[in-house]
CHARMM internal coordinates of N, CA and C (Angstrom, degrees):
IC EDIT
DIST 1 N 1 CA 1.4515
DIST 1 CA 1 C 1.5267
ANGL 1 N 1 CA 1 C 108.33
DIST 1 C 2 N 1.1180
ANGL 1 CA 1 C 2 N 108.07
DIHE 1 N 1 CA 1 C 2 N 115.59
DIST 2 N 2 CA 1.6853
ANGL 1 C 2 N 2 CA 109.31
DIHE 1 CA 1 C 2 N 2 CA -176.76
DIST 2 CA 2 C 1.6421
ANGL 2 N 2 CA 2 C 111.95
DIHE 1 C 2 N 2 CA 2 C -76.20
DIST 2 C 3 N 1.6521
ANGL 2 CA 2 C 3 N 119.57
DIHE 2 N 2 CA 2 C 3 N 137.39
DIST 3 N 3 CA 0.9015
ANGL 2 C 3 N 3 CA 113.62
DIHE 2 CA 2 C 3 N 3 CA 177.69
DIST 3 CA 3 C 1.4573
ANGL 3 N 3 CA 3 C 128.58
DIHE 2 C 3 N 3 CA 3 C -110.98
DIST 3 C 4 N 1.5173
ANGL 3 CA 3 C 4 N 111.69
DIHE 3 N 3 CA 3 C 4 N 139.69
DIST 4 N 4 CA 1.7744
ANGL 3 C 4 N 4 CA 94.32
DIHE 3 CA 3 C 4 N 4 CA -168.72
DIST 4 CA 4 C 1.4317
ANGL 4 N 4 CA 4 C 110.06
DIHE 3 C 4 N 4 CA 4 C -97.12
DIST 4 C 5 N 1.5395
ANGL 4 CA 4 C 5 N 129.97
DIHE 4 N 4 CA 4 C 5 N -173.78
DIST 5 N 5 CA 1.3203
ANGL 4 C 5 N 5 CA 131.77
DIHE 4 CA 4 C 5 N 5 CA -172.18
DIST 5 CA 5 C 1.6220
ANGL 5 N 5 CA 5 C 101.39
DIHE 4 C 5 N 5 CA 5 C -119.04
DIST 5 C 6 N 1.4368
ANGL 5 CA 5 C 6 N 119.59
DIHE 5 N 5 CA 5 C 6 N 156.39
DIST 6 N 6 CA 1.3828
ANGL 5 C 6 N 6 CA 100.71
DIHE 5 CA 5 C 6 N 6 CA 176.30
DIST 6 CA 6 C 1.7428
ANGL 6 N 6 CA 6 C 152.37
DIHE 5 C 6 N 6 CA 6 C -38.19
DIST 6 C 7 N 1.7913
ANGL 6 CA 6 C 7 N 75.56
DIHE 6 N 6 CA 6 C 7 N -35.87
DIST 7 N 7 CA 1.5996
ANGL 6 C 7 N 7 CA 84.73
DIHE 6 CA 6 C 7 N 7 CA 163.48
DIST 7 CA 7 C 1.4300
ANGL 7 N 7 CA 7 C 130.54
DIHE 6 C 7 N 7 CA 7 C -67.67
DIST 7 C 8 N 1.4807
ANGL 7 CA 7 C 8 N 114.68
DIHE 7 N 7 CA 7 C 8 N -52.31
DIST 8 N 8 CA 1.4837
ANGL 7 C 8 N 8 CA 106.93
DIHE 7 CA 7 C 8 N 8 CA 146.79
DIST 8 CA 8 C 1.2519
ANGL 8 N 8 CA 8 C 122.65
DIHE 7 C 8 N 8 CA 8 C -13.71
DIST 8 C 9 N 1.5516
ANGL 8 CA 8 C 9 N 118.80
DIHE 8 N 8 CA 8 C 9 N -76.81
DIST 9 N 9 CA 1.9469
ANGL 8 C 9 N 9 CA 135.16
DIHE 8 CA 8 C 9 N 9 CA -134.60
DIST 9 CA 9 C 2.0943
ANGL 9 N 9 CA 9 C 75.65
DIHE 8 C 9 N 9 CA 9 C -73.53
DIST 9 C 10 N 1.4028
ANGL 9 CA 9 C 10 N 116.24
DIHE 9 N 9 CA 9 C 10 N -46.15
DIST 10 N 10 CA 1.2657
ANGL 9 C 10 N 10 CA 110.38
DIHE 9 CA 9 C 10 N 10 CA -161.97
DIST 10 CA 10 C 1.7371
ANGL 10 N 10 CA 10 C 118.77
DIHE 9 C 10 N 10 CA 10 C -60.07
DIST 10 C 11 N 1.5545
ANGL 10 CA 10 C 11 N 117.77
DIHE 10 N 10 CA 10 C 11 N -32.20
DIST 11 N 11 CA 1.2399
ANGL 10 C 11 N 11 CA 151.08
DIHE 10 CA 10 C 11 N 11 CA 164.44
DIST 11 CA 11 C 1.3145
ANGL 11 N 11 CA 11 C 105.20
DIHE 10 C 11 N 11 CA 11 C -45.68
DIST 11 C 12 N 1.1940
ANGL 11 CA 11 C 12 N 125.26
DIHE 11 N 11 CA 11 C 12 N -58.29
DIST 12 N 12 CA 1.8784
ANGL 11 C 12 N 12 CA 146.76
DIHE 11 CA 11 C 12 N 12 CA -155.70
DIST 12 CA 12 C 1.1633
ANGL 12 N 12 CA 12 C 90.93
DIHE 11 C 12 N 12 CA 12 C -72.57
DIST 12 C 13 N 1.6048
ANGL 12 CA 12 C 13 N 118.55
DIHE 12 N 12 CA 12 C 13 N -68.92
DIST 13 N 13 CA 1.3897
ANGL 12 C 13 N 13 CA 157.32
DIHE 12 CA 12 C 13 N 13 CA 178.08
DIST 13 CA 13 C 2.0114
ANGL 13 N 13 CA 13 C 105.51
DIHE 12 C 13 N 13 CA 13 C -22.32
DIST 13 C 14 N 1.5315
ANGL 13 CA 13 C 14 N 86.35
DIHE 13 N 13 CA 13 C 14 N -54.05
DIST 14 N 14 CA 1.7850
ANGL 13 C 14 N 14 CA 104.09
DIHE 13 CA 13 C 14 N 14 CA -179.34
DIST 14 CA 14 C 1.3389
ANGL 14 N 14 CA 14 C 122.90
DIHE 13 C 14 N 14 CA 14 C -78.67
DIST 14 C 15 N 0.9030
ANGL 14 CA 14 C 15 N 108.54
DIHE 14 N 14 CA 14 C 15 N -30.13
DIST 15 N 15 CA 1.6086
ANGL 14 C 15 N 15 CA 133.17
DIHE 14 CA 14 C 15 N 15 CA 169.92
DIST 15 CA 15 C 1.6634
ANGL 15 N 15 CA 15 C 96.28
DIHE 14 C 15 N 15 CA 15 C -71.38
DIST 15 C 16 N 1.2325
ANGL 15 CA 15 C 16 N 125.61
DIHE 15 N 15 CA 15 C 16 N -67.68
DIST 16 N 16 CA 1.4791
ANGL 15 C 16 N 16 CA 124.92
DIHE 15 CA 15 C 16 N 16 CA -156.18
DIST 16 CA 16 C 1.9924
ANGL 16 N 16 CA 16 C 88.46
DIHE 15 C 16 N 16 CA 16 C -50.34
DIST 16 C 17 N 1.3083
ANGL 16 CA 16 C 17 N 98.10
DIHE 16 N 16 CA 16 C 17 N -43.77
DIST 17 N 17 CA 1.7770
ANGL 16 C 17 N 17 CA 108.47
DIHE 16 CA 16 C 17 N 17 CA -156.54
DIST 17 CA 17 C 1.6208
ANGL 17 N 17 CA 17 C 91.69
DIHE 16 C 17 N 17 CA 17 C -72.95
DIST 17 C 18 N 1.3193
ANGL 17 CA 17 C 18 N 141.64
DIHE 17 N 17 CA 17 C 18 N -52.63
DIST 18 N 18 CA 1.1495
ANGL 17 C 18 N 18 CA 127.82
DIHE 17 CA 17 C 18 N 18 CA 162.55
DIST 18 CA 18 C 1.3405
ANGL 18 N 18 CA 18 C 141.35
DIHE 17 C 18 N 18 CA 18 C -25.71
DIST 18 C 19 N 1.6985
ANGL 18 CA 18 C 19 N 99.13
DIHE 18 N 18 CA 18 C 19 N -41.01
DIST 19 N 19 CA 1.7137
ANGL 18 C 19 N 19 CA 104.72
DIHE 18 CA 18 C 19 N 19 CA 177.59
DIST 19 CA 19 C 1.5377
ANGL 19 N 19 CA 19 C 95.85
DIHE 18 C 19 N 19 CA 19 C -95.74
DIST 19 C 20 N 1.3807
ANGL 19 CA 19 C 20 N 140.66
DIHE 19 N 19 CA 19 C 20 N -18.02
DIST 20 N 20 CA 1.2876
ANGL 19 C 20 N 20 CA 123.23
DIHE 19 CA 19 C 20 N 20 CA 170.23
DIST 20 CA 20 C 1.7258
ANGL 20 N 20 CA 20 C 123.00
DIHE 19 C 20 N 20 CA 20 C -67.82
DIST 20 C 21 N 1.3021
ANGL 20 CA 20 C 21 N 114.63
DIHE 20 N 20 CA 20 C 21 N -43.00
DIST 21 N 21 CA 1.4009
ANGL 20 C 21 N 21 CA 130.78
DIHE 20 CA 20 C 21 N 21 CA 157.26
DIST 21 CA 21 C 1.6840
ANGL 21 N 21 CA 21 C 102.33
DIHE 20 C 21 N 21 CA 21 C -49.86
DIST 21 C 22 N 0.9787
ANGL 21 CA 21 C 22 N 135.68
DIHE 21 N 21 CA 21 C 22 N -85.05
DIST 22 N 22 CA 1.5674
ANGL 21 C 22 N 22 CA 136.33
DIHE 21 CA 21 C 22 N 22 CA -114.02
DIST 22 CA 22 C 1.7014
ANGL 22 N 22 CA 22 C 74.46
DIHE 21 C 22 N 22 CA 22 C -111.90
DIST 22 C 23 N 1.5286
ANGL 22 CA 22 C 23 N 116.43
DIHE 22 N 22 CA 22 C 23 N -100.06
DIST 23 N 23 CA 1.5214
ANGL 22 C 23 N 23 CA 111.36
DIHE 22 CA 22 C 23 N 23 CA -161.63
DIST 23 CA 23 C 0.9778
ANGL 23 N 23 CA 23 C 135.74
DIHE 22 C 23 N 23 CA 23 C -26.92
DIST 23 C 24 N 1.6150
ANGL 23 CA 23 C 24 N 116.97
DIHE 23 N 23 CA 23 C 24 N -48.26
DIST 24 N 24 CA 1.5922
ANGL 23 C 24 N 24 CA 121.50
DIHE 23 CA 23 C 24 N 24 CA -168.81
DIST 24 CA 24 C 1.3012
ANGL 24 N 24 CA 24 C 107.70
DIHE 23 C 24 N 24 CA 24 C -83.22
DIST 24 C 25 N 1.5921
ANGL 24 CA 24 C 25 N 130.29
DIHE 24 N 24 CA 24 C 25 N -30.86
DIST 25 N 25 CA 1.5272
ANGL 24 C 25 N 25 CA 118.61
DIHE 24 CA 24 C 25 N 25 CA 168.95
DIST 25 CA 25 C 1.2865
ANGL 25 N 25 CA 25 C 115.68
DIHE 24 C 25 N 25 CA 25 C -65.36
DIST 25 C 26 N 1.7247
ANGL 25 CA 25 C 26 N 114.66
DIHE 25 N 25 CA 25 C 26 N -38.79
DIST 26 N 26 CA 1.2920
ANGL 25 C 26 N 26 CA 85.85
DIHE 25 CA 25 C 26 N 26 CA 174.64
DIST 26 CA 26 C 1.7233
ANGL 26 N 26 CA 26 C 137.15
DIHE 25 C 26 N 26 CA 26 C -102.09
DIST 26 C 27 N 1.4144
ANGL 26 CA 26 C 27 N 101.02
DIHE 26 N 26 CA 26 C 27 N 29.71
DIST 27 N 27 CA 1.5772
ANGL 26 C 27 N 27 CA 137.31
DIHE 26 CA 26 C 27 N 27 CA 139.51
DIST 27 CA 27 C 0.8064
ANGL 27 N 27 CA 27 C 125.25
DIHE 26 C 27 N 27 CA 27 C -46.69
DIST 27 C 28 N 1.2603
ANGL 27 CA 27 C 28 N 116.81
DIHE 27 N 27 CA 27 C 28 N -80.43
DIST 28 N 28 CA 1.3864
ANGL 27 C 28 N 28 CA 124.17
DIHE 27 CA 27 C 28 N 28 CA 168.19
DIST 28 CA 28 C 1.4111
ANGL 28 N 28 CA 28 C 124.76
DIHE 27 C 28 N 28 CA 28 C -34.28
DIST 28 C 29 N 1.6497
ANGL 28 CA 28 C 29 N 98.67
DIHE 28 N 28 CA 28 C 29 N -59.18
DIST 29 N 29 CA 1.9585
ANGL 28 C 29 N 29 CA 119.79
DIHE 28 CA 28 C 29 N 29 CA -179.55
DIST 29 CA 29 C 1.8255
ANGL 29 N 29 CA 29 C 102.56
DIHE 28 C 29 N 29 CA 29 C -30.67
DIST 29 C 30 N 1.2612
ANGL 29 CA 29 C 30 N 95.32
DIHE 29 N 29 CA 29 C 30 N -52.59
DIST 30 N 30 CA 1.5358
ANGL 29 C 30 N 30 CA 125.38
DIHE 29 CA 29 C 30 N 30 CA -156.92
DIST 30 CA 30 C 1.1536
ANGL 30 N 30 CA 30 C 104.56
DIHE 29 C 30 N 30 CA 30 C -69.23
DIST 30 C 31 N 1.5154
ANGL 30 CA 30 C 31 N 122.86
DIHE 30 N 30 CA 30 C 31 N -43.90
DIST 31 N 31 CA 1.6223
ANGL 30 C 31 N 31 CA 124.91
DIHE 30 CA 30 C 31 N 31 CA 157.01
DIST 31 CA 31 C 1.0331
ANGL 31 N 31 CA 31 C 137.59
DIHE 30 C 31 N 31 CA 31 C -33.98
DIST 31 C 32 N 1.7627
ANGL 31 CA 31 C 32 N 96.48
DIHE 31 N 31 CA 31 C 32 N -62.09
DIST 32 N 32 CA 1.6706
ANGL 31 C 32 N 32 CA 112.66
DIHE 31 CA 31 C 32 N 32 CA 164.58
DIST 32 CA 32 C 1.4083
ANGL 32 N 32 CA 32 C 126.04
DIHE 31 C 32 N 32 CA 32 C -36.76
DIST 32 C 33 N 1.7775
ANGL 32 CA 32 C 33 N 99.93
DIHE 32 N 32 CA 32 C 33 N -61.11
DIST 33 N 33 CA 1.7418
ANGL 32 C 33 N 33 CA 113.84
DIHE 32 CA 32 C 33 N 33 CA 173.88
DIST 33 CA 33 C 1.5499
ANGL 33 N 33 CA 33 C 107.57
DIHE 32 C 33 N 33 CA 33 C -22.92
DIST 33 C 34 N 1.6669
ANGL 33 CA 33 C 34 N 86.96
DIHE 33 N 33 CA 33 C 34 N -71.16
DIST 34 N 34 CA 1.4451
ANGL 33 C 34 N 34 CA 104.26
DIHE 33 CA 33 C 34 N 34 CA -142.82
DIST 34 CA 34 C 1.3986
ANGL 34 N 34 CA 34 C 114.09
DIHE 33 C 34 N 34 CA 34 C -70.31
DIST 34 C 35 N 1.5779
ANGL 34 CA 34 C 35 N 113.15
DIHE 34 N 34 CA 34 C 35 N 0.34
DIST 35 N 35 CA 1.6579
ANGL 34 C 35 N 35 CA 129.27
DIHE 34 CA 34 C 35 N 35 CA -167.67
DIST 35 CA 35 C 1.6486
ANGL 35 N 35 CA 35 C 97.11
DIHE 34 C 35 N 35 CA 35 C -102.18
DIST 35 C 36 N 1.2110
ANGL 35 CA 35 C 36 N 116.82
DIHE 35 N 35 CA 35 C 36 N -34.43
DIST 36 N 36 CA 1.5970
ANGL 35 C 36 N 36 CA 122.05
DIHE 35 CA 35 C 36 N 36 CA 170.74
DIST 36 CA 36 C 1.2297
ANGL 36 N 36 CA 36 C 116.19
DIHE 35 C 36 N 36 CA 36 C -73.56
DIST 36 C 37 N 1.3477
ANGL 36 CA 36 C 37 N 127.92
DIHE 36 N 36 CA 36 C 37 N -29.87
DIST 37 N 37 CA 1.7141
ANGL 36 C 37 N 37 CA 136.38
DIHE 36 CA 36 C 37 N 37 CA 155.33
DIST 37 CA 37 C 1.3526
ANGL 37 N 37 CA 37 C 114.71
DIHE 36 C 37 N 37 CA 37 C -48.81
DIST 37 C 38 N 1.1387
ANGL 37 CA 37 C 38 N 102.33
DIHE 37 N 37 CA 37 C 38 N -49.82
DIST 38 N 38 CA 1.6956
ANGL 37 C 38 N 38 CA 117.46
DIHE 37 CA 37 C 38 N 38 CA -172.03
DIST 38 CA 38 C 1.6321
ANGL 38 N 38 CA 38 C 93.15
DIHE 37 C 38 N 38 CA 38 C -69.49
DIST 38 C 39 N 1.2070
ANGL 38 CA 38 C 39 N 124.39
DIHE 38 N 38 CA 38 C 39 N -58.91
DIST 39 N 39 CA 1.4346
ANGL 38 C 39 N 39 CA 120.60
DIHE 38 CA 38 C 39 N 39 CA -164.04
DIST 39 CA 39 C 1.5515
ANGL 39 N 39 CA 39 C 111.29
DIHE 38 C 39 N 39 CA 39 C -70.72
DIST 39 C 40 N 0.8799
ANGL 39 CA 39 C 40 N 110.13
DIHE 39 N 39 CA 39 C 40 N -48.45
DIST 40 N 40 CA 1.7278
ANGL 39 C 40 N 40 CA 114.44
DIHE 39 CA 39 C 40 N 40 CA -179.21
DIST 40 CA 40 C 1.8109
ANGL 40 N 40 CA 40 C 80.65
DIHE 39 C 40 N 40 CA 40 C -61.60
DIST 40 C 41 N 1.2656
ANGL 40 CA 40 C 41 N 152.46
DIHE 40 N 40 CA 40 C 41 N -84.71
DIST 41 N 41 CA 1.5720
ANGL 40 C 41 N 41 CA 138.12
DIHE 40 CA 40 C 41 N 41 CA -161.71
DIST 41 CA 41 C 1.4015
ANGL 41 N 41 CA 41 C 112.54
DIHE 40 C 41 N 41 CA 41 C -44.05
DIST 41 C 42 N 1.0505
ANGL 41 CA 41 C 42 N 122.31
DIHE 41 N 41 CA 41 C 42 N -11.13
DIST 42 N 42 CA 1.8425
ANGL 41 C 42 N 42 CA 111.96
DIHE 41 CA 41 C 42 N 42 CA -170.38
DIST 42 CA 42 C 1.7226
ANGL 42 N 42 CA 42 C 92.82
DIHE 41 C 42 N 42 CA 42 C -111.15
DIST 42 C 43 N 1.4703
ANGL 42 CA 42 C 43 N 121.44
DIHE 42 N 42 CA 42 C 43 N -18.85
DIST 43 N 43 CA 1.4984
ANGL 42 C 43 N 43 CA 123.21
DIHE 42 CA 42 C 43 N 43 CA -179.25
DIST 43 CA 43 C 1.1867
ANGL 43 N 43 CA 43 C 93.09
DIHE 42 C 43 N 43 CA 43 C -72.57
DIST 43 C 44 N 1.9875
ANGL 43 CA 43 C 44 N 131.26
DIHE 43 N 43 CA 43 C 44 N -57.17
DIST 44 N 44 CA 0.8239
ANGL 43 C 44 N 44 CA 133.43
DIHE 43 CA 43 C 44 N 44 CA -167.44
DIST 44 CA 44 C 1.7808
ANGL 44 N 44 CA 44 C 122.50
DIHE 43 C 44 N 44 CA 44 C -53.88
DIST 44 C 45 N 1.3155
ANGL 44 CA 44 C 45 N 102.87
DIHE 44 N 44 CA 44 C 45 N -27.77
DIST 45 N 45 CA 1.3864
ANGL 44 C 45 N 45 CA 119.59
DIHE 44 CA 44 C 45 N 45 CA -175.16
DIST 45 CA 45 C 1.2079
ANGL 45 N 45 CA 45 C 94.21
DIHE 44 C 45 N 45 CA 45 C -89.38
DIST 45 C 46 N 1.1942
ANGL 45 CA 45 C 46 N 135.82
DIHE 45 N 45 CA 45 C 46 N -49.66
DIST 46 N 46 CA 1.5844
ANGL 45 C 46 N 46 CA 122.80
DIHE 45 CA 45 C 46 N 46 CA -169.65
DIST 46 CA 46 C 1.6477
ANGL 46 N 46 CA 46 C 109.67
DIHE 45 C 46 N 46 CA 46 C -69.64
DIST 46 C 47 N 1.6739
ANGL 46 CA 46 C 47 N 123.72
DIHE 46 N 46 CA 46 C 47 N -33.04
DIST 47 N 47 CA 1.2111
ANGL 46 C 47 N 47 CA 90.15
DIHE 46 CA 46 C 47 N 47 CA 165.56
DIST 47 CA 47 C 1.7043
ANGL 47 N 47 CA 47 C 136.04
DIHE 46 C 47 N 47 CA 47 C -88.89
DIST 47 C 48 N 1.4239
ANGL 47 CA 47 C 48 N 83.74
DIHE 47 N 47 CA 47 C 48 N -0.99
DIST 48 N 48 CA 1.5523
ANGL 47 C 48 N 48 CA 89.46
DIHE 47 CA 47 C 48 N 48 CA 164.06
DIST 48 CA 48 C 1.2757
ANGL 48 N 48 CA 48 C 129.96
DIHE 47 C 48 N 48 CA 48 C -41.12
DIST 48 C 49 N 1.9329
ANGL 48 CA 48 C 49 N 93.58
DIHE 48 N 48 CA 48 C 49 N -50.36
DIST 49 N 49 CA 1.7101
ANGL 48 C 49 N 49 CA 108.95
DIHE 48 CA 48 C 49 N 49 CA -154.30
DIST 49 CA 49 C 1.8929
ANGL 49 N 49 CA 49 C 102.54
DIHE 48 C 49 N 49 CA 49 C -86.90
DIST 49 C 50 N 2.0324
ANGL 49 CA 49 C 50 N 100.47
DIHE 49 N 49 CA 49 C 50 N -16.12
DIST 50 N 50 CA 1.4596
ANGL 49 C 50 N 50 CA 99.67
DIHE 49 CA 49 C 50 N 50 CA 171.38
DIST 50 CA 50 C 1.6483
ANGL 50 N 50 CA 50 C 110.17
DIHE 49 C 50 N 50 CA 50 C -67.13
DIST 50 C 51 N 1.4405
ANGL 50 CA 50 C 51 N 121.33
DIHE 50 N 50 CA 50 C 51 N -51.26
DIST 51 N 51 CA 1.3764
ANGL 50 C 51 N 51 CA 122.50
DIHE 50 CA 50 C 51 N 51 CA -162.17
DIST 51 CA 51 C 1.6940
ANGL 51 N 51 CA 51 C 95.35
DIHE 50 C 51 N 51 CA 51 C -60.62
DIST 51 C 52 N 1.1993
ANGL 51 CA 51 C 52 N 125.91
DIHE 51 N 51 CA 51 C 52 N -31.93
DIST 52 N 52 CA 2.2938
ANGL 51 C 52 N 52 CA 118.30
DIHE 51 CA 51 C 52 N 52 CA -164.72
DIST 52 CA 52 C 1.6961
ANGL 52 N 52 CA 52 C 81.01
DIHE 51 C 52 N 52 CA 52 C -68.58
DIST 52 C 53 N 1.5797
ANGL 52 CA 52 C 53 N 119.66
DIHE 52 N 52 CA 52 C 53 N -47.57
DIST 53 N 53 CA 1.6461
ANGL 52 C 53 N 53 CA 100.75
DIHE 52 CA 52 C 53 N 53 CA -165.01
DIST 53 CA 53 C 1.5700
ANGL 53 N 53 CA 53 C 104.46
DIHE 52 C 53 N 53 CA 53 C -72.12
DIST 53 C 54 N 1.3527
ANGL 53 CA 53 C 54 N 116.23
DIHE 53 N 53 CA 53 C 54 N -31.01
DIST 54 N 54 CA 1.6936
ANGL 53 C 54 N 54 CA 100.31
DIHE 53 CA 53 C 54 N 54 CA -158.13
DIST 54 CA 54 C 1.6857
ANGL 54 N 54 CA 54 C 85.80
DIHE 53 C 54 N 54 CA 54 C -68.26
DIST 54 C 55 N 1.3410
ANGL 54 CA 54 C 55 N 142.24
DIHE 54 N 54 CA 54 C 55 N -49.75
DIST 55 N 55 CA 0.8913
ANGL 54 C 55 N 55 CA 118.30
DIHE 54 CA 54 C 55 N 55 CA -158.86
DIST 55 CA 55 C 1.8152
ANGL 55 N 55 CA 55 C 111.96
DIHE 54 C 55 N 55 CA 55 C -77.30
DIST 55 C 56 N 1.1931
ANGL 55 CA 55 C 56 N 111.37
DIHE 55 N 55 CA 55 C 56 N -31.30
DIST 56 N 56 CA 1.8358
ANGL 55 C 56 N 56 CA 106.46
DIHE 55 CA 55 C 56 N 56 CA 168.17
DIST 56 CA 56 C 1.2003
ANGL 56 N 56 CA 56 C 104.03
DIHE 55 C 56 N 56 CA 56 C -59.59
DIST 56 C 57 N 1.4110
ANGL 56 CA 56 C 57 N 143.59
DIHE 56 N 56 CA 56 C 57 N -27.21
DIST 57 N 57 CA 1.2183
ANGL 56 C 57 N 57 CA 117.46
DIHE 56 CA 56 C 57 N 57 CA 168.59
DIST 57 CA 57 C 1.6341
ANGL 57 N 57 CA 57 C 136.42
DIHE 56 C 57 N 57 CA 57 C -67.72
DIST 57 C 58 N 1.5801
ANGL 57 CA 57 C 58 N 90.66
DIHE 57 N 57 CA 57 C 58 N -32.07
DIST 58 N 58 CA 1.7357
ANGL 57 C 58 N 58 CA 106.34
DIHE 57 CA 57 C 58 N 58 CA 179.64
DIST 58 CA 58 C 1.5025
ANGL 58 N 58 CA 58 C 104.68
DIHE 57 C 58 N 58 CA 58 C -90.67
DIST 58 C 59 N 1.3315
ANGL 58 CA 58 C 59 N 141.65
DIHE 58 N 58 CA 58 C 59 N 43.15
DIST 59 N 59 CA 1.0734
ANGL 58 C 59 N 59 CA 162.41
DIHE 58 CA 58 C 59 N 59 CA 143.64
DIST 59 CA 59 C 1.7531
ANGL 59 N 59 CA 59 C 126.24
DIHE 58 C 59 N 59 CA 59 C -75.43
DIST 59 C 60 N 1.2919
ANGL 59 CA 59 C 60 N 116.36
DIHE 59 N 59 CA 59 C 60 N 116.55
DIST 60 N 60 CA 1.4575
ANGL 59 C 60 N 60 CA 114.19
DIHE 59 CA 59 C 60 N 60 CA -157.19
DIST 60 CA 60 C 1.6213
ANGL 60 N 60 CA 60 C 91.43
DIHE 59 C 60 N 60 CA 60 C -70.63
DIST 60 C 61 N 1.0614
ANGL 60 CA 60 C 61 N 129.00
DIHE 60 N 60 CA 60 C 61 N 167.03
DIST 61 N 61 CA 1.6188
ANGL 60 C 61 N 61 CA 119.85
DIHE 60 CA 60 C 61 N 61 CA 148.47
DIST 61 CA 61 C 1.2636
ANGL 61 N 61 CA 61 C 114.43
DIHE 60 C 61 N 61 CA 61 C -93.54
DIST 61 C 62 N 1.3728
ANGL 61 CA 61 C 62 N 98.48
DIHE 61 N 61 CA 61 C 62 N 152.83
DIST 62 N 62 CA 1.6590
ANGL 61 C 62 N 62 CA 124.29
DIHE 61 CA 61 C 62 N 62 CA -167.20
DIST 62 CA 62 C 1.4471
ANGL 62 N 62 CA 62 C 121.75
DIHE 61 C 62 N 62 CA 62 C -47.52
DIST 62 C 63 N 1.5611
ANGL 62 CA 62 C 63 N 122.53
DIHE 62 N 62 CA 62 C 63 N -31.56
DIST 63 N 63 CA 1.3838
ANGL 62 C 63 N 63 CA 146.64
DIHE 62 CA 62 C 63 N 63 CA -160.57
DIST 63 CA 63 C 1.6466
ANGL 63 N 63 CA 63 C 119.76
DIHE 62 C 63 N 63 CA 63 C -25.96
END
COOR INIT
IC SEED 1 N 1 CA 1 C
IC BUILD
């Protein structure tokens, strides 16, 4: 097991606190976006795919 010296542990230490601050919020941020993209496209598709049936339904048949 390798051992470090304070200066090291303090280094590691800054780094760990760097990606907790900076990366993961704007991880997260980026999640959010990209989950509201996704949702507004599958809303968009779902009422798409309601309006082809409402109107195949209100369609006389051919007979």
């Amino acid at each position: 097991v390798p051992q470090f010296d304070a200066a090291a542990q303090e280094e590691i230490a800054q780094m760990l606190l760097g990606f907790i601050y900076f990366v993961l919020p704007v991880g997260v941020g980026l999640s959010i976006f990209l989950h509201d993209k996704y949702a507004q496209k599958r809303s968009a598709t779902l009422n798409q795919q309601i309006e082809v049936l409402e109107i195949s339904l209100h369609q006389t048949p051919q007979h």
